[in-house]
C-alpha positions as CSV (number, residue, x, y, z in Angstrom):
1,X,22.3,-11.7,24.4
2,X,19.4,-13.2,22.4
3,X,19.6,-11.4,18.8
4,X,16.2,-9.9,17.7
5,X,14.5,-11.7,15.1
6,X,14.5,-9.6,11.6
7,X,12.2,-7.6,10.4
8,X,11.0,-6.5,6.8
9,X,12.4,-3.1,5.8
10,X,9.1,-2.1,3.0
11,X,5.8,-4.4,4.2
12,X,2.8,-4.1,1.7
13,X,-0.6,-4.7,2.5
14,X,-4.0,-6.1,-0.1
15,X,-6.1,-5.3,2.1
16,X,-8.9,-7.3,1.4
17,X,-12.3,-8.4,3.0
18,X,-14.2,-5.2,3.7
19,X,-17.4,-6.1,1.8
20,X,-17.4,-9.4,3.8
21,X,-16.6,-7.9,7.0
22,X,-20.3,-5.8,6.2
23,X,-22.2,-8.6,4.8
24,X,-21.4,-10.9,7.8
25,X,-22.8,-8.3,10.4
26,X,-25.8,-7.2,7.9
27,X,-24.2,-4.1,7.1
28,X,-23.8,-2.0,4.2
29,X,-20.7,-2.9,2.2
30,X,-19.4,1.0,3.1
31,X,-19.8,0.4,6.8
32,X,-17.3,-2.7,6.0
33,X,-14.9,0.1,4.3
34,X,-15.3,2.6,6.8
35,X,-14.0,0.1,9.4
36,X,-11.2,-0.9,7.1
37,X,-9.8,2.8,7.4
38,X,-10.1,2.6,11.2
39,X,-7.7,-0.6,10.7
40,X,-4.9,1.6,9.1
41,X,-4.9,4.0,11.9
42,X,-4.0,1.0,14.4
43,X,-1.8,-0.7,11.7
44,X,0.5,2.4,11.1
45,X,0.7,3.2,14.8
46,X,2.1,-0.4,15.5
47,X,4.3,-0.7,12.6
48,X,6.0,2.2,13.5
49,X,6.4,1.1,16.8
50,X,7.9,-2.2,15.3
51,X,10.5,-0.2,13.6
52,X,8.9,-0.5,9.9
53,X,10.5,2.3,7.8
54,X,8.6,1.2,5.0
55,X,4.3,0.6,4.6
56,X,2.1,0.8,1.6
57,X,-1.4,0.3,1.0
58,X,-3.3,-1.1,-1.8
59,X,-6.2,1.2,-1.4
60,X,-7.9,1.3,-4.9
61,X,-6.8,-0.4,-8.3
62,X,-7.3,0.9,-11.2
63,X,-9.7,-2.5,-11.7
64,X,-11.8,-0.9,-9.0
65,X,-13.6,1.2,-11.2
66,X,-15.5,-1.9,-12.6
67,X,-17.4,-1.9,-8.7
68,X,-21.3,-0.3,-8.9
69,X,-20.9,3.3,-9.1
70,X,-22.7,4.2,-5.8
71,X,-20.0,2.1,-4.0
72,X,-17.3,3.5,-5.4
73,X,-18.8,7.0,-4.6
74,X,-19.4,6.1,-1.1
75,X,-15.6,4.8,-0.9
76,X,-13.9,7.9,-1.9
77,X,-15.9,9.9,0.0
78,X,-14.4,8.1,2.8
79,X,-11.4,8.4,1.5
80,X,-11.5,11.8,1.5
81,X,-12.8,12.5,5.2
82,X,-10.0,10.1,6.2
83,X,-7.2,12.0,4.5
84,X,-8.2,15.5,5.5
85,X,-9.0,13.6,9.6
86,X,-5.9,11.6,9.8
87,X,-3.1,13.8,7.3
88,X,-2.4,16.1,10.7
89,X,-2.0,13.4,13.2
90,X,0.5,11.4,10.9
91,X,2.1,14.6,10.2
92,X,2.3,15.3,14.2
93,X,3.5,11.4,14.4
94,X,6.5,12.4,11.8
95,X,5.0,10.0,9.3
96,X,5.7,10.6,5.8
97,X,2.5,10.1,3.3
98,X,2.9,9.2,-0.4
99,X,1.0,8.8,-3.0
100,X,1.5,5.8,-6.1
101,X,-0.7,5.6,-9.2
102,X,-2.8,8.1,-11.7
103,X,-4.3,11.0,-10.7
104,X,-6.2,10.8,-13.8
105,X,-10.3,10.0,-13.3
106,X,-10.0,11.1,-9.7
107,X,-12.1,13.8,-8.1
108,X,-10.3,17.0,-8.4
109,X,-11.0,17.4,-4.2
110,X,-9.5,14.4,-3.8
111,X,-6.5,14.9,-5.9
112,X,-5.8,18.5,-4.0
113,X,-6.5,16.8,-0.6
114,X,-3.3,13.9,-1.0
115,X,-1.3,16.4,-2.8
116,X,-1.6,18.9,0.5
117,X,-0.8,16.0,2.8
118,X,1.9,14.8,0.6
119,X,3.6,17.8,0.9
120,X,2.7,18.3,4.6
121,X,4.3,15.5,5.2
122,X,7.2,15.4,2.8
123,X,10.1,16.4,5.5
124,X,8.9,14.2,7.8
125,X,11.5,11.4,8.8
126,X,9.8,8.8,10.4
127,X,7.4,6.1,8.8
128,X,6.7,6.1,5.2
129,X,3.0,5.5,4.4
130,X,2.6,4.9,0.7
131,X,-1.3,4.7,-0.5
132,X,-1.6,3.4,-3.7
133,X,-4.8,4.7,-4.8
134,X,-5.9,4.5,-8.5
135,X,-3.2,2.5,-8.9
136,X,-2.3,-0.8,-11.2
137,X,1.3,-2.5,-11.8
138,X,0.6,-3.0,-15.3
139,X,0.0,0.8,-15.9
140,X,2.8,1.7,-13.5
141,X,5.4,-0.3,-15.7
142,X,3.5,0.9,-19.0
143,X,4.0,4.9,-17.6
144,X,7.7,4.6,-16.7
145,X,8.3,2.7,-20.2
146,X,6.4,5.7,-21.8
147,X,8.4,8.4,-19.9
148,X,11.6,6.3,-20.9
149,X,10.6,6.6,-24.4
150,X,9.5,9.9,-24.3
151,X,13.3,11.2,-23.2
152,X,14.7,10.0,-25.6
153,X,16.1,6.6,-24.0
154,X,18.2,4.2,-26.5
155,X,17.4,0.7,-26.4
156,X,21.2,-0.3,-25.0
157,X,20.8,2.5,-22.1
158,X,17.5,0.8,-20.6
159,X,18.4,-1.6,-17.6
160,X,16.7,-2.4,-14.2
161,X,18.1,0.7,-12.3
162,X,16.5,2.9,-15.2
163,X,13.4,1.2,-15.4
164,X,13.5,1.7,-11.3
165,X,14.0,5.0,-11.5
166,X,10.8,6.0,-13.6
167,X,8.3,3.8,-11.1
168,X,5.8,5.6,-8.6
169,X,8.3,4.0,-6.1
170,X,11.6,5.0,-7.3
171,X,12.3,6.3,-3.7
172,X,11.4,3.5,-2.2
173,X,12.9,-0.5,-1.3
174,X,11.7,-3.4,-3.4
175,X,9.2,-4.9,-1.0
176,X,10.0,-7.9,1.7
177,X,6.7,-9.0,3.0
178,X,3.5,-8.9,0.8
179,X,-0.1,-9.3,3.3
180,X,-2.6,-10.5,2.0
181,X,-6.0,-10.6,4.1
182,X,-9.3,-12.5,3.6
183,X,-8.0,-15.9,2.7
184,X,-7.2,-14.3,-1.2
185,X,-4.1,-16.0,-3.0
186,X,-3.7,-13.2,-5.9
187,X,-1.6,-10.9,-6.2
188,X,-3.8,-8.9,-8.1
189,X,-1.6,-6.0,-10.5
190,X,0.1,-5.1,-7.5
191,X,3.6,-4.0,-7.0
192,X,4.5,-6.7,-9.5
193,X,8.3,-5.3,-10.2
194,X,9.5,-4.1,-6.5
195,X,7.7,-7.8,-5.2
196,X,9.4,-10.0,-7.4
197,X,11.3,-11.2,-4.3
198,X,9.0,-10.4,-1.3
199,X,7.8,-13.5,0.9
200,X,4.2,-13.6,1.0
201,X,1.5,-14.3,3.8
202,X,-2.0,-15.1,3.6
203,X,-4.3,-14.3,6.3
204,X,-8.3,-15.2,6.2
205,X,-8.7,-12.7,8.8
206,X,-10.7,-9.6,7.3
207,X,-8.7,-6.9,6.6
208,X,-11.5,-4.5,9.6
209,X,-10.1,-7.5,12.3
210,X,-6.3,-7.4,11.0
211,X,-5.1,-6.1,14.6
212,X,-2.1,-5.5,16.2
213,X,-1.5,-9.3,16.8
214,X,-2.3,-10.3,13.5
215,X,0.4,-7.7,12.4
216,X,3.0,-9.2,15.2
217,X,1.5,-13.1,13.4
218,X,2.6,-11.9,9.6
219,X,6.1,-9.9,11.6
220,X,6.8,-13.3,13.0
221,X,6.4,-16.1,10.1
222,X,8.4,-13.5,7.9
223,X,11.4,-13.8,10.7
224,X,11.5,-17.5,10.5
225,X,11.7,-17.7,6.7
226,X,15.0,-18.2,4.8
227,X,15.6,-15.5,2.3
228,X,17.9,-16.9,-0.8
229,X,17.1,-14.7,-3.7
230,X,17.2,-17.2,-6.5
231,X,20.6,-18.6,-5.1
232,X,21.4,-21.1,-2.4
């Protein structure tokens, strides 16, 4: 019996190329960001069906903010139909929905909007979907170190399970595969501690064509690398 090939337990997406996407079709740049959110449908769907306990999305960074204010307006309006439109079918598909990085400078709607899918979600047992929106590696180390200090931590207590622990993604694996779409080689302030072993793969497919069998393409190159972890 032929053994199945392995997969990635925690995959984590930069999805990237939106704008492009737009400009190539003589679109608006939103029209490109609206199809992106289309993408995730598809993309969580499949993963699941792949047996991927573990997805998250870099949706905004905090860097984002330097974009021209009309687009980001237009973007988390989308964001905000697309979490109240898609928070009841993931919850009906048992997916779990998370959120990673700062509520601060986020639209109060918004903010009550992922909090009530978090928690409709929260039992839920099948896929996790992490959306990291408003989110930045740099502040996410810089808030746990705070909290650390804050409680009162001694210097000879701190070590990596600590540090871990106080991370948006304390509940969650370090990640194995890191996608990165439209051609991009940066990893840009993302999930720098839980990637500092993940294999990477870079795609210059636009993140609104990044189908099904682009998904099965990143899947498969992951299975066929060798996974050493700094030994041999």
């Amino acid at each position: 019996m032929t053994e199945a090939p392995p997969l990635p337990r925690h995959v984590a997406f930069i999805m990237d190329g939106n704008g492009r996407w737009a400009l190539a079709r003589g679109l608006p740049r939103l029209e490109g960001h609206r199809a992106g959110m289309e993408t995730i449908r598809g993309l969580a769907r499949h993963l699941g069906k792949r047996g991927i306990p573990y997805v998250t999305l870099y949706a905004f960074s905090t860097e984002n903010w330097r974009r021209p204010a009309d687009e980001i307006r237009g973007l988390f309006r989308l964001m905000a139909q697309s979490i109240k439109k898609e928070a009841r079918a993931l919850h009906e598909n048992n997916v779990r929905i998370r959120h990673l990085g700062r509520t601060e400078g986020l639209d109060a709607k918004i903010v009550n909007d992922i909090a009530e899918a978090v928690e409709l979600t929260s039992v839920n047992t099948g896929l996790n979907l992490s959306i990291a929106l408003n989110y930045g590696g740099r502040q996410e180390l810089t808030d746990a170190l705070r909290r650390l200090v804050a409680a009162g931590v001694k210097t000879e207590d701190v070590n990596e399970a600590l540090i871990n622990a106080h991370l948006d993604t304390s509940e969650l694996p370090d990640v194995d595969l890191l996608v990165r779409t439209a051609g991009e080689m940066r990893i840009s302030n993302f999930l720098l501690w839980q990637s500092a072993y993940a294999e990477y793969y870079a795609t210059p497919v636009l993140w609104p064509d990044f189908d099904s069998t682009e998904v099965d393409r990143a899947l498969a190159d992951f299975a066929h690398r060798k996974r050493r972890f700094g030994g041999l």
